[in-house]
C-alpha positions in Angstrom: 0.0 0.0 0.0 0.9 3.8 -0.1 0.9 6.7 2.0 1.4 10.0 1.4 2.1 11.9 4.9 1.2 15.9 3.9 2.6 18.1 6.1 4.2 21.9 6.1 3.3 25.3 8.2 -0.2 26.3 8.5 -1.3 28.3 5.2 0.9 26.6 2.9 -2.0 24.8 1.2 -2.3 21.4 3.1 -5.8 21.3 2.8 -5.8 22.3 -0.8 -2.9 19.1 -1.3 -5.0 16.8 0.6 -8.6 17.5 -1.3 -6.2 16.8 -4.5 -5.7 13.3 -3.1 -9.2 12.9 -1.7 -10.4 13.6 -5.0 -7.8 10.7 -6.5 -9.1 7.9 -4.8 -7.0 8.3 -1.8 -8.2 7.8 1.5 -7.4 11.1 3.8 -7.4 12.5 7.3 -6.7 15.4 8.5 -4.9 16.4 11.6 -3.9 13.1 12.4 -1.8 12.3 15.2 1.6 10.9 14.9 1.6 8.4 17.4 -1.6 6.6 15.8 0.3 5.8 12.3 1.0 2.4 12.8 -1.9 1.3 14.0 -3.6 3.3 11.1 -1.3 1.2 8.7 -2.3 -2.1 10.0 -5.9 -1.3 9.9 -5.6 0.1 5.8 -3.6 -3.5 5.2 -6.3 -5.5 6.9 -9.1 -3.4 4.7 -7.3 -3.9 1.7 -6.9 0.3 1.1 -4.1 0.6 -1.4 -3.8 4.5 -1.0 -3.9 6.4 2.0 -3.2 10.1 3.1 -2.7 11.9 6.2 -1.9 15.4 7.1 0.3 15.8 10.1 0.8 19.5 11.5 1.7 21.4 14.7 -0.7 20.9 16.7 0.9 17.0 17.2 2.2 16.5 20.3 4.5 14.0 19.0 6.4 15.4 16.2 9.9 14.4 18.0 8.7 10.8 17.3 8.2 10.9 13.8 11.7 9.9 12.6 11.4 6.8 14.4 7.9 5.9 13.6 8.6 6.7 9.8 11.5 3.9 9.8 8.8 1.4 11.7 7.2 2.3 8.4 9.8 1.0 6.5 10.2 -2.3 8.2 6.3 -2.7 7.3 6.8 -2.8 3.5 4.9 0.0 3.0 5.7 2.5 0.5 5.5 6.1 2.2 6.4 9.3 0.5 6.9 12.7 2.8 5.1 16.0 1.4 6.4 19.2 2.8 4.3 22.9 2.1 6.1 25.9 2.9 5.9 29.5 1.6 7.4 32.6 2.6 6.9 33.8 5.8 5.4 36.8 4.7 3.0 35.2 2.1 1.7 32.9 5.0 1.0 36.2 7.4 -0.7 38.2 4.6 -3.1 34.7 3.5 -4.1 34.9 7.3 -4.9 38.2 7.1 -6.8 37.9 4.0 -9.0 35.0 5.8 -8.7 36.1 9.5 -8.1 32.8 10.3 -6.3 32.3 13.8 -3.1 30.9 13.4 -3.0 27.5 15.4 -0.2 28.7 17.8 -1.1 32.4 18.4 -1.9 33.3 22.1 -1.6 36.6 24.5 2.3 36.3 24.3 2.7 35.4 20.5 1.8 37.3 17.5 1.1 35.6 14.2 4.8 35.8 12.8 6.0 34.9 15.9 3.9 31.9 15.8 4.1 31.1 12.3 8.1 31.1 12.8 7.6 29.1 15.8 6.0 26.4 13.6 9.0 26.1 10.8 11.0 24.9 14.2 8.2 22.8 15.5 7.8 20.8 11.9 11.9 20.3 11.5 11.5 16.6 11.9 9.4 16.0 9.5 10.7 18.7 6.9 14.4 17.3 7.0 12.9 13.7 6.1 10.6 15.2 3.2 11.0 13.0 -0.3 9.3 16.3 -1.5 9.2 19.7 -1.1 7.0 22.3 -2.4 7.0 26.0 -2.4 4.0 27.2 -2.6 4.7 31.1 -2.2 3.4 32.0 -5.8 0.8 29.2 -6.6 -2.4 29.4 -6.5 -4.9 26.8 -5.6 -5.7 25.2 -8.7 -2.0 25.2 -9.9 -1.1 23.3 -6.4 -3.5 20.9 -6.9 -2.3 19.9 -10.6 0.8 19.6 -9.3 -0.4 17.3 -6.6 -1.7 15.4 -9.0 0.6 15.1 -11.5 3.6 14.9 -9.2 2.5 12.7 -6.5 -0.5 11.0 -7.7 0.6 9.9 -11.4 4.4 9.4 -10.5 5.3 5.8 -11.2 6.7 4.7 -8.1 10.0 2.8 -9.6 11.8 5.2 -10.6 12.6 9.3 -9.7 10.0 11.6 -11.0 12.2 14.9 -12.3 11.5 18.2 -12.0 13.6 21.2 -14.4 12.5 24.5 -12.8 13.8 27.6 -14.4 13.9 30.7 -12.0 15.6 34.0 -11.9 18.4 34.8 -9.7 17.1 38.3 -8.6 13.6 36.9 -7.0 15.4 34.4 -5.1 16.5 30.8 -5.4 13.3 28.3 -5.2 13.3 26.8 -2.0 12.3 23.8 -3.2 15.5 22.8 -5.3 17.8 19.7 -4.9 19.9 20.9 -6.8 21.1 24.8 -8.6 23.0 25.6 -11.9 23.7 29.1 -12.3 23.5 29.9 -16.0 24.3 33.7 -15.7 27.8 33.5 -17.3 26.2 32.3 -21.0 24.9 34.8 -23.3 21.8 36.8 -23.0 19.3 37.4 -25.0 17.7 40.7 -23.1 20.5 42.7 -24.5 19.3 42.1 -27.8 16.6 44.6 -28.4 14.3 42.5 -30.7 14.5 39.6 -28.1 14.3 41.6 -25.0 10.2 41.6 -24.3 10.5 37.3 -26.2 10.9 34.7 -23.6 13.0 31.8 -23.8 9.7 29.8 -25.5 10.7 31.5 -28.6 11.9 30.8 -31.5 14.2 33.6 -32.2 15.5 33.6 -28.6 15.6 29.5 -29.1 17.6 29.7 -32.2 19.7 32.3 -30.8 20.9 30.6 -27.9 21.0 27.5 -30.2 23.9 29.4 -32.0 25.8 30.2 -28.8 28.5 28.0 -28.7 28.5 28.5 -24.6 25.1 27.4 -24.3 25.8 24.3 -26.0 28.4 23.8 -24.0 26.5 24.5 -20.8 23.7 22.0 -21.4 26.3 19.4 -22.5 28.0 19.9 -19.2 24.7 19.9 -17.1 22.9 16.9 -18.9 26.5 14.8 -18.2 26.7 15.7 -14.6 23.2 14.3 -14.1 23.1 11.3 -16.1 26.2 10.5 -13.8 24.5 11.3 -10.2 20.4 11.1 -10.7 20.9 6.8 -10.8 22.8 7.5 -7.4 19.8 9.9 -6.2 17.5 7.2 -7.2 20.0 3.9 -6.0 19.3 6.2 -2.4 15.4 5.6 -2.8 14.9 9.4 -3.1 11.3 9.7 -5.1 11.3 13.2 -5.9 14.5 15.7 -7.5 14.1 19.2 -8.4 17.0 20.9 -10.7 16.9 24.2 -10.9 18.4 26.2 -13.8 18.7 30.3 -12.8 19.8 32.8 -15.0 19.4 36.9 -14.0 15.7 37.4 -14.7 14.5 34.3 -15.6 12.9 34.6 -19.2 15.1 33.7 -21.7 18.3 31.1 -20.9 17.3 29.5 -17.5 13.6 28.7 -19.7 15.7 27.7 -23.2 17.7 25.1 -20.9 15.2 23.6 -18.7 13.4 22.9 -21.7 16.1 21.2 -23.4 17.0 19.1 -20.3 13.3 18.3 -19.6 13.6 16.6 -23.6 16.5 15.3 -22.6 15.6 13.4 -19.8 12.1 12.3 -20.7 13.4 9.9 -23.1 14.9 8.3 -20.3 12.1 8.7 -17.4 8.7 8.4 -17.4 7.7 11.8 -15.1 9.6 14.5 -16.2 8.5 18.0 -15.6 9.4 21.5 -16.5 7.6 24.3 -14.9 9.3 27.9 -15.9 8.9 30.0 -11.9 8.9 33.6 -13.6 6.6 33.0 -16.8 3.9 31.0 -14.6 4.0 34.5 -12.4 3.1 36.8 -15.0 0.4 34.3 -16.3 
């Protein structure tokens, strides 16, 4: 059987993740204490429930625990993947304000950063032993729940399901990346006046950077270092890995690359994704 644990600080979308599996087939519970996992396990196996979901937050009062009950997992045959939310802090204070929900951990002595910061420490267990991470600072709803399903739900569980973000260097790095390639040194396109307002989708900023010996150069590089180390990733039993290509501003090479990786590698996996940080903003 499977389960998917859904965890992450409150306003990060757990809900939103968890209706995505409800809605799957899966069966899910929410707030669901740590301590009754096992016992929830051998009560799905008995029933015959091939997928179940549970989402674990801070209001446990076992979350020190979980490190040991996720390895009694293991020992169980059961196939359990991690799913952490997170956003920035900020983004999390102004949803609450938006809904005037009350954060969980807010009292007389704590205000709602305070608490909200309190959390990220509360939830450490469980984010250091995430197979996945997701950043849900600029997603909305829907867009989390396609990726919920597409990610999670429809990954085939033998092998690592890849994910080529693209992302610009001066909004931040995603905080959801395994690994970074910083693509700032190769050629770009914005100082090209025709190309400047284009993107990296096309295809006179793709044959461009097509001609760019550099760029070639770069991908060759990139592609060769991870068709060396993704088999170890996956040799580890790690389910999810998220690349990240950054250039300056994120329109033109960091999208042109992770596109051609994404091709690259989806003639030698089956999930393969490629989701472009700065373009999904603007639309």
């Amino acid at each position: 059987m499977k389960l998917v644990v859904i965890s992450g600080r409150s306003g990060s979308g757990k809900s939103t993740a968890l209706r995505a599996l409800e809605d799957s087939g899966y069966n899910c519970i929410d707030n669901f204490p740590i301590s009754l996992l096992q016992s929830l396990i051998h009560t799905a196996i008995r029933e015959e429930q091939a997928n179940v979901a549970v989402c674990i937050d801070a209001r446990n009062t076992d979350l020190d625990r979980f490190p040991d009950i996720l390895l009694a997992l293991d020992r169980m045959d059961v196939h359990c993947e991690v799913i952490y939310l997170d956003a920035l802090s900020a983004t999390l204070v102004k949803r609450f304000s938006e809904t005037r929900r009350r954060h969980p951990l807010t009292s007389g002595e704590t205000d709602l950063l305070q608490a909200i910061e309190a959390e990220a420490q509360l939830l450490e267990n469980i984010a250091d032993l995430a197979d996945l991470k997701i950043d849900t600072t600029l997603l909305e709803g829907a867009q989390l729940t396609d990726l919920i399903k597409t990610r999670v739900v429809g990954k085939t569980e033998s092998r690592v399901s890849l994910l080529f973000r693209s992302f610009g260097f001066k909004y931040g790095l995603p905080v959801d990346a395994d690994m970074v390639f910083d693509i700032r040194c190769l050629p770009n396109p914005h100082w090209i006046a025709e190309l400047r307002a284009m993107t990296g989708l096309d295809e006179p900023v793709q044959e461009y950077l097509r001609e760019q010996p550099a760029v070639s150069d770069m991908f060759a590089d990139i592609s060769s270092f991870l068709d060396r180390w993704i088999p170890e990733f996956e040799a580890d039993n790690r389910a999810y890995l998220t690349v990240a290509i950054g250039c300056t501003g994120g329109q033109h090479r960091s999208v042109y690359l992770a596109d051609q990786l994404g091709m690259h590698f989806a003639g030698q996996y089956h999930d393969v994704m490629v989701r472009h940080r700065e373009l999904d903003k603007t639309h």
